[in-house]
N, C-alpha and C positions, 0 to 999 in steps of 0.2 A: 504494500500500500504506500505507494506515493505523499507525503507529508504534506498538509495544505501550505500555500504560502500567505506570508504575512498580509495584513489591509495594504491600500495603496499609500493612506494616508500615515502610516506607522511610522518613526522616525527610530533609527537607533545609533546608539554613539561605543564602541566599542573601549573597553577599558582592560585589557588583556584578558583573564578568563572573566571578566564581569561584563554588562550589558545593561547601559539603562535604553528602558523601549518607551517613547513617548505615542500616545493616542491623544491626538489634539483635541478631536472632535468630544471626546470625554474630560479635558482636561487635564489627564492623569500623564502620570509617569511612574513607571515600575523599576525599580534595583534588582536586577536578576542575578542568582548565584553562579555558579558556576554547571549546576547541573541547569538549568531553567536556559542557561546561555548556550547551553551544548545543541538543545532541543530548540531554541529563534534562531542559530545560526543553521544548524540542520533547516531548517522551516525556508530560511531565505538560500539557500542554495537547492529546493528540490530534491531532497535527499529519501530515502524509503525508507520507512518506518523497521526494517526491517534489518539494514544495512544500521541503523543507530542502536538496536537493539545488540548488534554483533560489538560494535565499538565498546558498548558498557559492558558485557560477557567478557570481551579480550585484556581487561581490567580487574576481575574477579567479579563480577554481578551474576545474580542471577535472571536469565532469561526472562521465566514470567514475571518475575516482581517488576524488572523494569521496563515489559509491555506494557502491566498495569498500567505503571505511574507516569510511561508518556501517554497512552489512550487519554488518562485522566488530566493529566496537564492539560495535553493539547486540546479537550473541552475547556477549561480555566482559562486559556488564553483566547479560546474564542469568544467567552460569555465578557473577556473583560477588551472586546475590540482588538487584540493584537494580528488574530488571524481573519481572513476574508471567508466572509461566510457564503460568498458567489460558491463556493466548492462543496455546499453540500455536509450533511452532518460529519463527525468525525467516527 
């Protein structure tokens, strides 16, 4: 599964492993850690949900735990404007 990409309107400012993501139209602005930065930088390159699942395993992860937790991110970044919901649920 192909990983949605970000809104048009999302801005983000790179800080080595860290990532604030600006949503104008909401006002907001997010401090992303270093996992949440791993999963917008995957998001803005097109990356498969699948291929990022391997990246976290090739580190000691396990597999399901961290499909769970990006399926579930990657709802949290939709409900809070980061990702384009022209693509359809996640």
């Amino acid at each position: 599964m192909k990983l949605p990409p970000l809104a048009d309107e999302v801005e983000v400012a790179d800080f080595e492993t860290e990532l604030v993501v600006v949503v104008p139209s909401r006002r907001r602005a997010y401090h992303l850690d270093e996992r949440w930065a791993l999963l917008v930088d995957s998001c803005r390159r097109g990356d498969d949900v699948g291929d990022l699942v391997e990246e976290v395993v090739s580190v000691g992860g396990d597999p399901d735990q961290a499909r769970r937790w990006f399926i579930a991110a990657l709802e949290v970044l939709r409900d809070h404007g980061v990702l384009s919901v022209a693509t359809g649920p996640v």
